[in-house]
N, C-alpha and C positions, 0 to 999 in steps of 0.2 A: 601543489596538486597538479597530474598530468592534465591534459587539455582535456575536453567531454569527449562521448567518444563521438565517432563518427560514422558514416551511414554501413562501411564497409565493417565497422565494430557490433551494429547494430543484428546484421544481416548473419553476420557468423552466427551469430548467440540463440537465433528463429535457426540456423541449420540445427543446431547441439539439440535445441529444446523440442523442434517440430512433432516427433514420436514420442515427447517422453511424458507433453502435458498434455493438458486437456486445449481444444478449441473451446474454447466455453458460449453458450448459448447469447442471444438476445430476446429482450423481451420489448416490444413495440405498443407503446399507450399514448393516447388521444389526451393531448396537452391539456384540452378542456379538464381533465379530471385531475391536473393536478391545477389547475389555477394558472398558466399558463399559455401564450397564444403560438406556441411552437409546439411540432410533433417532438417525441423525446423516442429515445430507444435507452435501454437498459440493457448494460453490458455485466452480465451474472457471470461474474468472477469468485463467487461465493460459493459456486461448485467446482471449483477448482481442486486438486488435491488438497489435502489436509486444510479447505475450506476459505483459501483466499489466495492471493495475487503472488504472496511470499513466496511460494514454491519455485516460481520461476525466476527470479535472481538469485535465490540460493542453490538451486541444482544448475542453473548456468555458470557460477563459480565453482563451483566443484568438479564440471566437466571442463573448464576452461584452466584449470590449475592441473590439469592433467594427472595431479596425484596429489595426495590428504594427508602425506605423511602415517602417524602413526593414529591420525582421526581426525577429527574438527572441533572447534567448537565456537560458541555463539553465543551475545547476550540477549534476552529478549523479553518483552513484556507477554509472549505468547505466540503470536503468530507466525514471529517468523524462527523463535523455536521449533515450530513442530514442521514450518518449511524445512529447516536443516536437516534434524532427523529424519525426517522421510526423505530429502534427497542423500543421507549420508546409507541408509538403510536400503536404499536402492542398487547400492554402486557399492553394497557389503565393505560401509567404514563407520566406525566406530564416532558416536556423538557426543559432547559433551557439552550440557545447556545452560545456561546459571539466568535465574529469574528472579525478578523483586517478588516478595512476599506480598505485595500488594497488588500480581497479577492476580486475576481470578482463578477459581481451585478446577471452575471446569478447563480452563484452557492450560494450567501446568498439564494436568489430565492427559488434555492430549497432546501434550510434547512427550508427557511417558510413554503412550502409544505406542510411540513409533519408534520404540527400544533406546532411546538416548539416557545417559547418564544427569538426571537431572537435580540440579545442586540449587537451594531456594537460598537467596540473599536477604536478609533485611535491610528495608527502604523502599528505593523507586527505583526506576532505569538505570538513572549513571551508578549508582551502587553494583547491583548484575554487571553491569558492564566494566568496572572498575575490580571488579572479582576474577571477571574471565579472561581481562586482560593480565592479573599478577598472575592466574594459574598458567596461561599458554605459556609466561616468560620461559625460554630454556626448553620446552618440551617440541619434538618434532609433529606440531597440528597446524592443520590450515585456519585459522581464521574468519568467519564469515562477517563480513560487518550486516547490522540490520537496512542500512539505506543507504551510507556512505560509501559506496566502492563502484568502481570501474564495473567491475564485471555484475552487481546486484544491477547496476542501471540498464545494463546493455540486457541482461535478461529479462526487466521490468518492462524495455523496449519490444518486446515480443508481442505482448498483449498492442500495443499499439500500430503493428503490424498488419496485428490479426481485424485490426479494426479497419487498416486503410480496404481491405478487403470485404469487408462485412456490409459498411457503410459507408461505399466509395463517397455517398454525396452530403455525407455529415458535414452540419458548418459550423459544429463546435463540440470542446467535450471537454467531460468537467471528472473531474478526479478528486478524490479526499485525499489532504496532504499531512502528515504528521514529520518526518525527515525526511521527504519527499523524492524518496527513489521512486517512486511510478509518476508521479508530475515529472521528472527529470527524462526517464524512459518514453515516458508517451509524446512529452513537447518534443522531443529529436524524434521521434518516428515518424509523428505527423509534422513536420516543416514546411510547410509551403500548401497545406492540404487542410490544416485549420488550426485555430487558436484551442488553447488547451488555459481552461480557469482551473487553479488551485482551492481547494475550499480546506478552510480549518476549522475547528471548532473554537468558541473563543476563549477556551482555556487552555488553547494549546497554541498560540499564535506565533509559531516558530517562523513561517515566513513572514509574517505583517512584518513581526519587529526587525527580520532582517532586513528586509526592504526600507524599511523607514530609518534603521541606521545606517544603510550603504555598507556592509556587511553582518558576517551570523553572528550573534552572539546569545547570549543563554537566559532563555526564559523561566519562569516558575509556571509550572503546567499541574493542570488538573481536572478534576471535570469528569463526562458523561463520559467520552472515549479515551479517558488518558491511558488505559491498559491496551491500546492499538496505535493511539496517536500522540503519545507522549514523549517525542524524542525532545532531550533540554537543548537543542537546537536546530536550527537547519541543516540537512548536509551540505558541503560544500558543491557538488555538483548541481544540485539543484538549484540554488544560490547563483552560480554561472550559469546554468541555462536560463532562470527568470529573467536575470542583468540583461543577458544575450538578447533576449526576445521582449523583452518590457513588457512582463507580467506582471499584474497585479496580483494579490491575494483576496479570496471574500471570508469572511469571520459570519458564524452563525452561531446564536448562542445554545448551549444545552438539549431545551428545551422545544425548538424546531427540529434536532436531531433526534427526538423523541416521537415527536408530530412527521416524520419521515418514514424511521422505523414502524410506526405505527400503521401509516400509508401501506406499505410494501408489504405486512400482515396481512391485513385488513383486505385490500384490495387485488393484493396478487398472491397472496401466499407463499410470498418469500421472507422468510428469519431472517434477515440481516441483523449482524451485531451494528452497537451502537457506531465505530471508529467504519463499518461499512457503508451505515443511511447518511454520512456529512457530506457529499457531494450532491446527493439527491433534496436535501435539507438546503442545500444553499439554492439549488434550482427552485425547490417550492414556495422561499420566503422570501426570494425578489433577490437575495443578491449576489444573484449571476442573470446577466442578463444579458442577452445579445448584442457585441458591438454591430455600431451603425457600420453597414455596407455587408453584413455576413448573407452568407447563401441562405436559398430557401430551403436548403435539406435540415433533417431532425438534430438536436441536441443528444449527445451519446454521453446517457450517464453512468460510470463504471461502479457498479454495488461491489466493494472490494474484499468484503469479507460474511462469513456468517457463525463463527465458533462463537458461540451463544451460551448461557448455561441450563440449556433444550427445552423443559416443559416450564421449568421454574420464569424463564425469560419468556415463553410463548403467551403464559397466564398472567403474564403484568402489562402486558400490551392489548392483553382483552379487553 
């Protein structure tokens, strides 16, 4: 693997992206209501195009590859399908998706949207993924990986940008990690400016166990967010920035990502999908907690996604 990128890697990637995406909002809540003795802010990355964070590593790879060949293609459990295609559909190139059958039927949905060629696998992730790689073999397309690639991180790195500006005086921020291109992206953006906690759900514990083995290797995932957070490893970048920075991971079960979601309903009337409320889920149930000596500025927690399956998911959090 080449080295992570670097500050001048990160910066090009906020030029390419600056007009194409969204600044996405904050939302600012009195820690009291979540059980919490810290101000928090919310970083509503769930209005994003096609509804989460994906878009910005995938249309960052496609304008940094300068050209797509004869299309692209991508495997994904959903979201960062419908990133492709809407970045491939932008820039008038042709998509091709392949997805486990055990994505959800609203979110293939909207990877069809946004005009891509979408091909259903049976099984889970590494299936789709093991699909899209024999079809590219020999065909002139670009490749998008879901979290492992140079240019998804540097993109991913945008959002963290956008934050060193939003919330110069944040003294910490927490991200949902499933192959952890935006934990990778956001810890290099903010360097020196504040520590960044990884949160996974604990069916999907792709960094614990790499951490605890001293590199990735492949877990059996499942669970409340495995159709967002179910990569069967860690990526390798993210894996060197954790080492880099001695990161821990926090595991929240199911079940508080439920009591999350339900939160952000409830109280702010925000849909967050389930693989979006696990960052906010680790904040509400203790564990993410502020290392000793951090600033007095707010906790920035990035809601990462919200392609939900609309009234059917709004009526089961009622």
């Amino acid at each position: 693997m080449s080295a992570v990128p670097g500050t001048a890697d990160l910066h090009a990637a906020r030029e390419r992206l600056v007009d194409r995406v969204r600044r996405t909002p904050l939302l600012e809540v009195d820690g009291a209501e979540l059980g919490v003795r810290f101000p928090v802010v919310l970083k509503l990355e769930l209005t994003q195009h096609t509804g989460s964070f994906k878009v910005r590593g995938a249309l960052n790879s496609l304008l940094a590859a300068g050209r797509a060949g004869s299309g692209v293609v991508a495997a994904s459990g959903g979201n960062h399908g419908a990133a492709v295609a809407w970045a491939a559909r932008s820039l008038g190139v042709g998509a091709t998706v392949f997805v486990p059958a055990t994505s959800p039927a609203a979110k293939i949905d909207r990877v069809r949207s946004f005009d891509a060629d979408v091909r259903v696998v049976e099984g889970y992730y590494p299936a789709a993924a093991a699909a899209a790689a024999a079809w590219a073999e020999g065909r002139d397309v670009l490749s998008v990986p879901a979290y492992d690639g140079f240019d998804v991180v540097c993109g991913q790195a945008s959002l963290g940008l956008e934050l060193l500006e939003q919330v110069p005086d944040a003294a910490h921020v927490v991200v949902g990690c499933g192959g952890g291109g935006l934990f990778a992206g956001v810890a290099l953006a903010g360097q020196g400016a504040w520590p960044v906690t990884p949160v996974e759900p604990a069916g999907c514990p792709t960094m614990h166990a790499a951490l605890a083995a001293g590199r990735p290797v492949d877990v059996d995932v499942g669970g409340v967010a495995a159709d967002s957070m179910g990569a069967p490893r860690i990526g390798r970048y993210a894996f060197a920035v954790a080492r880099q920075m001695g990161t821990s991971s926090a595991l929240v079960p199911g079940e508080q990502v439920d009591t999350a979601r339900r939160w952000l309903w409830e109280r702010c009337r925000v849909l967050a999908e389930p693989g979006g409320a696990v960052a906010l889920a680790g904040v509400m149930s203790g564990a993410v907690t502020l290392p000793a000596g951090a600033g007095t500025g707010p906790v920035v927690v990035v809601v990462s996604g919200g392609n939900t399956a609309g009234d059917s998911s709004t009526a089961r959090l009622a």
